[in-house]
Each structure stands twice: as structure tokens, then as C-alpha cells.
SEFIPA-641863 format. One record per residue: residue number from 1; residue in three letters; x, z, y of N, C-alpha, C in turn. Coordinates in steps of 0.2 Angstrom, whole numbers, plus 5000, padded with zeros to 4 digits. Layout:
# residues N
@i:NUM&aa:Ala&n_east:X&n_up:Z&n_north:Y&ca_east:X&ca_up:Z&ca_north:Y&c_east:X&c_up:Z&c_north:Y
...
***
This chain:
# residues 71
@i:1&aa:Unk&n_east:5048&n_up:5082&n_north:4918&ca_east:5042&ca_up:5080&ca_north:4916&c_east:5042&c_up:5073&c_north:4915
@i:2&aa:Unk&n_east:5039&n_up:5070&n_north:4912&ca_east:5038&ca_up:5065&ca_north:4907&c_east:5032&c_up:5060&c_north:4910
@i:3&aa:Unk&n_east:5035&n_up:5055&n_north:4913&ca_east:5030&ca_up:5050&ca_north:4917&c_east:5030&c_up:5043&c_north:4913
@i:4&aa:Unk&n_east:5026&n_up:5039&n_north:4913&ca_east:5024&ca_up:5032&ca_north:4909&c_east:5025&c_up:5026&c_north:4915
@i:5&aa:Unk&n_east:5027&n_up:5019&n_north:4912&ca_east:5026&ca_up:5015&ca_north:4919&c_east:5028&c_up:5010&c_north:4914
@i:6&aa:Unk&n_east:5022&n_up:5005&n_north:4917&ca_east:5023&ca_up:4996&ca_north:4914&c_east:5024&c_up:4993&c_north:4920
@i:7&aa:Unk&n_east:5028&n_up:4988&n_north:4916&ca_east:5032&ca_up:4983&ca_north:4921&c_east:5028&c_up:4977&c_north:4915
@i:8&aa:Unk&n_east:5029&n_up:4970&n_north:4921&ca_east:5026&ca_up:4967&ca_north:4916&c_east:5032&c_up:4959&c_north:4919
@i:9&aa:Unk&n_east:5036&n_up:4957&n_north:4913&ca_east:5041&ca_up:4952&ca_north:4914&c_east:5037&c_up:4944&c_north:4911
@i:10&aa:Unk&n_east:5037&n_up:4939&n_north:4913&ca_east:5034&ca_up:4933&ca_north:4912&c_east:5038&c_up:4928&c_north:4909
@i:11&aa:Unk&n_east:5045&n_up:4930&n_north:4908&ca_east:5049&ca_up:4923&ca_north:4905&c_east:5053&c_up:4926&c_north:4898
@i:12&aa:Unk&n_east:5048&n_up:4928&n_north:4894&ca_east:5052&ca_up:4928&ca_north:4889&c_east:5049&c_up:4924&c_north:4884
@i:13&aa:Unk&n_east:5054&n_up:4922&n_north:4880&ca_east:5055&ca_up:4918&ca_north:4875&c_east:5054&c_up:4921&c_north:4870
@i:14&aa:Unk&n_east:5057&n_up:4924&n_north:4867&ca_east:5056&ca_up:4928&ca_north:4857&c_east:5059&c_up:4935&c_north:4859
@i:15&aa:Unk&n_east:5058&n_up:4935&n_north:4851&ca_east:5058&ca_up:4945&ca_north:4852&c_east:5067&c_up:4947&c_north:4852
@i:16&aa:Unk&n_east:5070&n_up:4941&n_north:4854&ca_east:5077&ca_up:4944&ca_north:4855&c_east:5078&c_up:4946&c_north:4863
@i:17&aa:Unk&n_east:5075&n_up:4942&n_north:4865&ca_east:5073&ca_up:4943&ca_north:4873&c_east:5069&c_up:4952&c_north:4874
@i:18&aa:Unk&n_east:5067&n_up:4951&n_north:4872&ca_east:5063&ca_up:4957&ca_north:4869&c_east:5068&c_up:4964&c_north:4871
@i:19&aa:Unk&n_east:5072&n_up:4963&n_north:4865&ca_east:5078&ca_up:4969&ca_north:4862&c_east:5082&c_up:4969&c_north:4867
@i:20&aa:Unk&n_east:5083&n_up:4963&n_north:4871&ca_east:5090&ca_up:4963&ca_north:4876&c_east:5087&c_up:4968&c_north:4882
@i:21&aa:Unk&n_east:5081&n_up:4967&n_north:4884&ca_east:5077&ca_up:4971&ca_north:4889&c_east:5077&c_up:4978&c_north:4887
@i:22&aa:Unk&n_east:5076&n_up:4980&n_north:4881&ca_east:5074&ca_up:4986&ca_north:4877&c_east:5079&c_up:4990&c_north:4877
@i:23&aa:Unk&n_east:5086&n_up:4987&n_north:4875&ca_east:5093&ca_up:4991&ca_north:4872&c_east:5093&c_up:4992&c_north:4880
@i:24&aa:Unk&n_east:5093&n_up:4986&n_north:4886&ca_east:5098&ca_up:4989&ca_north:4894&c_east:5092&c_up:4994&c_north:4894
@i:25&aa:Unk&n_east:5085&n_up:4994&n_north:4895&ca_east:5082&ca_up:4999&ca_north:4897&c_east:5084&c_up:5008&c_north:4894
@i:26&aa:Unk&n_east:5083&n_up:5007&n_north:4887&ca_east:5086&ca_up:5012&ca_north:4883&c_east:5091&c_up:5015&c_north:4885
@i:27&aa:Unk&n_east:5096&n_up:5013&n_north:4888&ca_east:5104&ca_up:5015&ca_north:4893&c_east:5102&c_up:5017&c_north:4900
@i:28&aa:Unk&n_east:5096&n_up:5016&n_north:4901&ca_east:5095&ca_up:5019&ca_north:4911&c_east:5094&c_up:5028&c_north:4910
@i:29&aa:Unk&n_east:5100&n_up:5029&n_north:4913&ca_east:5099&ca_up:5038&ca_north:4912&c_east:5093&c_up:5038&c_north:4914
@i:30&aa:Unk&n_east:5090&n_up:5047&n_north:4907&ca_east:5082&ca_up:5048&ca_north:4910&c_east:5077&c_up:5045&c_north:4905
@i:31&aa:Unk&n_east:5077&n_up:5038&n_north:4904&ca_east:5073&ca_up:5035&ca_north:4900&c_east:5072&c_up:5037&c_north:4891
@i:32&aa:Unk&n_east:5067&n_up:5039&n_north:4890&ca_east:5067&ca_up:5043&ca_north:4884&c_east:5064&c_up:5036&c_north:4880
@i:33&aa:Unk&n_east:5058&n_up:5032&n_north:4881&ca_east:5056&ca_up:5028&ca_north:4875&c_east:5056&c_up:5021&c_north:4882
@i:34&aa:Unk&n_east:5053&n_up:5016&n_north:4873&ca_east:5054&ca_up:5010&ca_north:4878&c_east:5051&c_up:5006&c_north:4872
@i:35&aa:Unk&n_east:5046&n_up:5003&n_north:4875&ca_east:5043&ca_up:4998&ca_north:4870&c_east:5042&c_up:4991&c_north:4875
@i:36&aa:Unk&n_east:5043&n_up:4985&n_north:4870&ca_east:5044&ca_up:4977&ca_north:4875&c_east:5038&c_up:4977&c_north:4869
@i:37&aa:Unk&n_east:5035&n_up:4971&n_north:4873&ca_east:5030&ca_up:4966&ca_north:4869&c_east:5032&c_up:4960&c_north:4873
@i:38&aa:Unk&n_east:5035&n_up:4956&n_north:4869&ca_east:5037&ca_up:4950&ca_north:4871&c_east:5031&c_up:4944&c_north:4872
@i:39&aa:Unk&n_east:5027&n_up:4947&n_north:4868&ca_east:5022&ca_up:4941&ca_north:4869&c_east:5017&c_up:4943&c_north:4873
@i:40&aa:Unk&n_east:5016&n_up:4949&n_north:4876&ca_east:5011&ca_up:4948&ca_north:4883&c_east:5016&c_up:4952&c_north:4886
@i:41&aa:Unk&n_east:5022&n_up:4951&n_north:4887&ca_east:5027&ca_up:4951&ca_north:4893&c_east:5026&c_up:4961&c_north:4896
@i:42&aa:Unk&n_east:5023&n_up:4966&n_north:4891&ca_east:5022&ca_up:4970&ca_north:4893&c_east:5029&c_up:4974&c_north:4891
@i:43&aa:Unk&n_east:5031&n_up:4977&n_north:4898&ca_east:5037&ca_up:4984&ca_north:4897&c_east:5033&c_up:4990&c_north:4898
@i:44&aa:Unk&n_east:5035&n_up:4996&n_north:4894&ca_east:5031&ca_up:5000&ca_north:4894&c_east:5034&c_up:5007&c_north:4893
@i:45&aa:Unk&n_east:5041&n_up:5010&n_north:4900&ca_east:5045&ca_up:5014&ca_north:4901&c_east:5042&c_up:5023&c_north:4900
@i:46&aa:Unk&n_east:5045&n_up:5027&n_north:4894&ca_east:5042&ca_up:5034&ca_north:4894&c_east:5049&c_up:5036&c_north:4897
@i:47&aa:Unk&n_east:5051&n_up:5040&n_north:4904&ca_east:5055&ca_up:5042&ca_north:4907&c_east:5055&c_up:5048&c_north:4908
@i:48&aa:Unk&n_east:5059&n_up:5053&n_north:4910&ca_east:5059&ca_up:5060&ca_north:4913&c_east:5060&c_up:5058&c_north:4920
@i:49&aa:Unk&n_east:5056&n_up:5060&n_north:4926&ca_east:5054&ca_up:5059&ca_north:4933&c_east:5061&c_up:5063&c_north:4936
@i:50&aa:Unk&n_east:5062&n_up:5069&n_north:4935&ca_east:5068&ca_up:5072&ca_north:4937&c_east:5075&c_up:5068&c_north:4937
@i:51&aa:Unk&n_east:5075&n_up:5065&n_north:4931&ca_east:5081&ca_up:5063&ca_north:4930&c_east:5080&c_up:5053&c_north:4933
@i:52&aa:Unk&n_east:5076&n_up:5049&n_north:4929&ca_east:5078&ca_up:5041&ca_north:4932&c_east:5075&c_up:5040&c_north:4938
@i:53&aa:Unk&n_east:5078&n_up:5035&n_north:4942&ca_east:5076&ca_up:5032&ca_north:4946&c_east:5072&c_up:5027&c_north:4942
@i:54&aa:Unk&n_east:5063&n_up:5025&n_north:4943&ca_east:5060&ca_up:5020&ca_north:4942&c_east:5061&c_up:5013&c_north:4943
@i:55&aa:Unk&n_east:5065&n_up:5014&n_north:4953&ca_east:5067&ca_up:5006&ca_north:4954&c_east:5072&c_up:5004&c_north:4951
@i:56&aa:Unk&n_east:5077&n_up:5006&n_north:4947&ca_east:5082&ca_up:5005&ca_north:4943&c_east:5078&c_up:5000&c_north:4936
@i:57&aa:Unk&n_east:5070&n_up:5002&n_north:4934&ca_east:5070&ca_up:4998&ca_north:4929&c_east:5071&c_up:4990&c_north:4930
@i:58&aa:Unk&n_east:5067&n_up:4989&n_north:4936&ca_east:5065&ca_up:4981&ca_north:4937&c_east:5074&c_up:4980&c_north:4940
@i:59&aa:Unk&n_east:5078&n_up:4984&n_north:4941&ca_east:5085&ca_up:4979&ca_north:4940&c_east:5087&c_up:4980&c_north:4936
@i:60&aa:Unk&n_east:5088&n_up:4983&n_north:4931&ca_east:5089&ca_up:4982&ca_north:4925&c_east:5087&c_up:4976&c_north:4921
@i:61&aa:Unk&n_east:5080&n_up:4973&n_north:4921&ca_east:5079&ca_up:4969&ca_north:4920&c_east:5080&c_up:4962&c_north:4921
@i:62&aa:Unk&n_east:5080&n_up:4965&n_north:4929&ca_east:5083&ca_up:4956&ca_north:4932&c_east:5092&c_up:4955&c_north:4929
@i:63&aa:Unk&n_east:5096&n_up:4960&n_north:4930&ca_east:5101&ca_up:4960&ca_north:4923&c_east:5101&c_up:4958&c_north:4922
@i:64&aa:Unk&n_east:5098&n_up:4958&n_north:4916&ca_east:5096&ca_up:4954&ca_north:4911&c_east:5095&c_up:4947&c_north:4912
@i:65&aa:Unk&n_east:5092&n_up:4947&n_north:4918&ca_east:5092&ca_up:4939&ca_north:4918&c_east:5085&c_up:4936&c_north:4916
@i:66&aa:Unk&n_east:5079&n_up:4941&n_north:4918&ca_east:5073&ca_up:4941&ca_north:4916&c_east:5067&c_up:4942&c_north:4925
@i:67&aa:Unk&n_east:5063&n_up:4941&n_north:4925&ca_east:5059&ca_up:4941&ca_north:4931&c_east:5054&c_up:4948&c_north:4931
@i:68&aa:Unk&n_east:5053&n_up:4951&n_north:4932&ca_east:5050&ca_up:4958&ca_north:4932&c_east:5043&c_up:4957&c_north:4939
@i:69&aa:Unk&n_east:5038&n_up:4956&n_north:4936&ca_east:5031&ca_up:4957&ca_north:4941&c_east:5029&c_up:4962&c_north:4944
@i:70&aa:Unk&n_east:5033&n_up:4967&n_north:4943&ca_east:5029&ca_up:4973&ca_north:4946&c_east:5027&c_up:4979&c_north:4942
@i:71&aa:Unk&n_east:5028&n_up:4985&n_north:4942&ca_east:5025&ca_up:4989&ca_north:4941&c_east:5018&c_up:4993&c_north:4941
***
């Protein structure tokens, strides 16, 4: 079943920052969609609940080398 979750990140720069969040999150098994809005820092994960783990996204992000505020 198909669950929604925003994360909202605060240190991004431009929309490359953006795609680098987007392409790692796109790779977290389970994750089906994935939209970044770099400029209100919104992540905005469509996942299959069965298969990913959600706390995996905000590490995924800190990966990245970005700061993740919370779900």
C-alpha cells in the first residue's frame, strides 16, 4: 500500500541540489515517486509501506550532505 511523507530540507542552493536529493531518494527500495522543491525546501516521498523504511529517507539525505527537518 502506498503511503505519502514530506520531509522538509533547509540548505539548499539550486535545483542541482534538488536532483542530487531526488536521483538518491529515487534509489531507496520501495520508493515509487519523489518530487524536491528546492525553493521551499519541500521533499515530497510516494513509497510502498511494505517494502521502505521511511527513516532511511532523512539518511539518505543527510548523504547527501543536506539537513533534513523532520518529517
Amino acid at each position: 500500500m502506498s503511503e505519502t511523507t514530506q520531509i522538509r530540507v533547509m540548505d539548499f542552493d539550486c535545483p542541482t541540489c534538488a536532483s542530487t536529493v531526488e536521483r538518491a531518494l529515487s534509489n531507496v527500495e520501495g520508493v515509487e515517486d519523489v518530487e524536491v522543491h528546492y525553493t521551499t525546501g519541500r521533499v515530497e516521498i510516494d513509497y510502498d509501506e511494505g517494502v521502505a523504511d521511511p527513516d532511511s529517507f532523512e539518511r539518505t539525505i543527510e548523504n547527501q550532505g543536506y539537513t533534513p527537518q523532520g518529517a
